[in-house]
C-alpha positions in Angstrom: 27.1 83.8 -27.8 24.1 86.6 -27.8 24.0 86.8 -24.1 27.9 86.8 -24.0 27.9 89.8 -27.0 25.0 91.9 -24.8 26.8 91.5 -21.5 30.3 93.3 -22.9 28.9 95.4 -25.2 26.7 96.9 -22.6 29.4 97.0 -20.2 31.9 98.9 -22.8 29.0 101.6 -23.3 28.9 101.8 -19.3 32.5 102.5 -19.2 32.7 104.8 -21.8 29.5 107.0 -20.9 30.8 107.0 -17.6 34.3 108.5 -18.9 32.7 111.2 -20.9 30.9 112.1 -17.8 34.3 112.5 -15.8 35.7 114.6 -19.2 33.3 117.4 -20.0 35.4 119.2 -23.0 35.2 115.4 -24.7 32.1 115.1 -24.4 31.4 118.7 -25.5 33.7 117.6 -28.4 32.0 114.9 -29.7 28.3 116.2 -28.9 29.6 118.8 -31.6 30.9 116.2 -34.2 27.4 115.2 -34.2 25.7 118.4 -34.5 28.2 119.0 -37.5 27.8 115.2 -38.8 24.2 114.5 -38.0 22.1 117.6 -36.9 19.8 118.4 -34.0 16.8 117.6 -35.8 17.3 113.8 -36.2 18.7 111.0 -34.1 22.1 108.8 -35.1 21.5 106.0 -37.8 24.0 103.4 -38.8 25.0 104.9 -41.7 26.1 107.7 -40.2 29.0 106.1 -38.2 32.0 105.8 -41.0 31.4 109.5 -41.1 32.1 110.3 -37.1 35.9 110.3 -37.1 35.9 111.3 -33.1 33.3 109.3 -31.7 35.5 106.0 -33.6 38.6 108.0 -31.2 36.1 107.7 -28.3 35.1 104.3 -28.6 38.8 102.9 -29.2 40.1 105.4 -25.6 37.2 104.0 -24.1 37.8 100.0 -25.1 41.8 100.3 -24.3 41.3 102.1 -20.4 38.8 99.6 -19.9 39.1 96.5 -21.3 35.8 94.4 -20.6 37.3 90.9 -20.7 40.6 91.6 -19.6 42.3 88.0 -20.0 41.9 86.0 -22.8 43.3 82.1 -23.5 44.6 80.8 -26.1 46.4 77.3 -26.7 49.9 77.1 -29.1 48.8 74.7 -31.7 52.8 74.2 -32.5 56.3 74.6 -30.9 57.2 78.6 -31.3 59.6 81.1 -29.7 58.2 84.9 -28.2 59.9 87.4 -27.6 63.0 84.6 -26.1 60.2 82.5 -24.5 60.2 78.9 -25.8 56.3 77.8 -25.7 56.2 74.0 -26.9 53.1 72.7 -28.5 49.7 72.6 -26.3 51.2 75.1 -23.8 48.0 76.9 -22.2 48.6 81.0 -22.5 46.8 83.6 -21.0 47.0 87.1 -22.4 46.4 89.8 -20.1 45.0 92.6 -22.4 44.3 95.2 -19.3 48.4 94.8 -19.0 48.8 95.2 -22.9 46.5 98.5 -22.8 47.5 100.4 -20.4 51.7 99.5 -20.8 53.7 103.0 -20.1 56.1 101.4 -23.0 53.1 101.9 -25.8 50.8 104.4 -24.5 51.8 107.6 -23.3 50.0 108.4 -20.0 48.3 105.0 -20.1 45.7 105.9 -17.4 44.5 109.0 -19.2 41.4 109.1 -21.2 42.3 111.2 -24.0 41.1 110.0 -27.6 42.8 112.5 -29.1 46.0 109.6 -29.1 44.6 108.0 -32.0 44.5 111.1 -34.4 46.4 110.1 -37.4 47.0 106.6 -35.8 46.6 103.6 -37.8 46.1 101.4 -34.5 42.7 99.9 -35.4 40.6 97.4 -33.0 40.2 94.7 -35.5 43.1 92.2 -34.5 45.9 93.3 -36.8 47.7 95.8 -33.9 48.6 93.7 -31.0 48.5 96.8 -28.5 45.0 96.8 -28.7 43.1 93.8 -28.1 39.5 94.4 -26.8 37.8 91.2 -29.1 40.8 88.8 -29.2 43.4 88.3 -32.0 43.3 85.4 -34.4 40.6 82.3 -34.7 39.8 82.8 -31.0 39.0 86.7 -31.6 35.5 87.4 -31.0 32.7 86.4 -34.1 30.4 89.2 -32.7 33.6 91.9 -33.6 31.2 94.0 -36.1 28.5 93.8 -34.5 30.1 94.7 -31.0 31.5 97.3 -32.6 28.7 98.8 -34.4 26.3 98.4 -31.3 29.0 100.8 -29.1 29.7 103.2 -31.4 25.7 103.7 -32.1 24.3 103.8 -28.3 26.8 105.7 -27.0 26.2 108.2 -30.3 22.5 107.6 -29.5 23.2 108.6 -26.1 25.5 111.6 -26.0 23.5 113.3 -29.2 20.0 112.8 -27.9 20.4 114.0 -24.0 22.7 116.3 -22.3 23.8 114.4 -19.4 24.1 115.5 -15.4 25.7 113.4 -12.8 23.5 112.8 -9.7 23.8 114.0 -6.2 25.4 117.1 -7.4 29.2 115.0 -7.5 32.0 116.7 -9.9 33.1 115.0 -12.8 36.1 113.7 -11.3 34.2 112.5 -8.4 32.7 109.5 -10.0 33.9 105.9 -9.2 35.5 104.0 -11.5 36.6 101.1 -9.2 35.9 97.6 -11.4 34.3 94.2 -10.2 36.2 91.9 -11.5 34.5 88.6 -13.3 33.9 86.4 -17.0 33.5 91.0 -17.7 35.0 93.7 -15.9 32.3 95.5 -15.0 31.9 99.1 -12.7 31.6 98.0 -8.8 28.8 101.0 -8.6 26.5 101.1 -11.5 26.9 104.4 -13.1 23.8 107.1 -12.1 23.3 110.1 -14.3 20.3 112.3 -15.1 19.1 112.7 -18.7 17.6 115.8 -20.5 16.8 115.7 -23.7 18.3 118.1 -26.4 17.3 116.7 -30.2 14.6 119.4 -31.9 12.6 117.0 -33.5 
C-alpha cells in the first residue's frame, strides 16, 4: 500500500509541475497566492493548505487532465440497472476514469488545463462527484485518499513557492512533452527536466 501511495502521488506531482511549467500565468498565479498566504520568508507547512484556495484549483486541474490510474475495477455485489444497462450480480466492471475526466459532455474544453473551472464549484475529489474520480469511489476508493491528497498539495506548494522554475535546453513552455506510458500508473514517457533557482528569503 505505501509503495502503491508513493508511486501515484509522485506521479500526480510530475504531471502537475510539469503543467505549470507549460502555463506560466498559473504558475505566476499561484506563486502569488503563496506570497499572499504564506510569505517569502518561510517555506509551506501543512497547516497552511485549507487556506490556499488556488493551489486546491491546481491540484484538482491537474488530477482530472491526468488521471494516474486511469481504470479502476469494481465487482456489482447485486443485480442493478445504469444508465439502461442491466449488470447482474458478480458482473466484473471496469471504469475508465481518463474517459470520465476529460468527457466534452462535463467539462468544457476537457483537454485544457485551466483551474480556474472549479471556482465556485462544489466538484470535490473525495468520491461524492462521480465526474471526478482520481482515488476511486466507494469501499474500493483509495485508503491513502488524505494522505495522497495532502502529500500533492504540499510538494507541489513546496516546490512552486520555494524555486522559480526554468525548463531545460532553452524549450518554450508549450514545447514540453506530455505523451504518457501507460501501466498499473500513467506515468510521463520522458521524465520531466527543469532547472531550479531558489527564491524564499530566509
Amino acid at each position: 500500500m505505501l509503495m502503491a501511495a508513493m508511486d501515484t502521488s509522485a506521479t500526480s506531482v510530475e504531471w502537475i509541475l510539469t503543467e505549470l511549467l507549460r502555463h506560466p500565468n498559473v504558475m505566476k498565479k499561484l506563486q502569488k497566492e503563496l506570497e499572499e498566504v504564506v510569505g517569502i520568508e518561510k517555506i509551506v507547512k501543512e497547516p497552511d493548505l485549507e487556506n490556499l484556495k488556488y493551489l486546491d484549483m491546481v491540484a484538482k486541474e491537474g488530477l482530472r487532465l491526468h488521471s494516474v490510474v486511469p481504470l479502476m475495477h469494481h465487482e456489482a455485489m447485486e443485480e442493478c440497472v445504469v444508465n439502461g444497462f442491466h449488470i447482474q450480480k458478480g458482473s466484473r466492471i471496469m471504469i475508465n476514469c481518463y474517459a470520465v475526466q476529460r468527457d466534452p459532455n462535463v467539462w468544457p474544453e476537457p483537454e485544457k488545463f485551466f483551474p480556474e473551472r472549479f471556482v465556485g464549484s462544489s466538484i470535490d475529489i473525495r468520491r461524492r462527484d462521480f465526474q471526478l474520480l482520481p482515488f476511486g469511489s466507494g469501499r474500493r476508493s483509495c485508503p491513502g485518499m488524505q494522505l495522497g491528497v495532502t502529500i500533492i498539495r504540499l510538494v507541489v506548494a513546496q516546490l512552486v513557492h520555494c524555486f522559480d522554475w526554468e525548463i531545460s535546453n532553452g524549450m518554450q513552455p508549450l514545447d514540453l512533452e506530455i505523451d504518457e506510458q501507460f501501466g498499473l500508473v500513467t506515468c510521463k514517457e520522458k521524465p520531466l527536466m527543469a532547472i531550479p533557482t531558489y527564491r524564499l528569503k530566509e
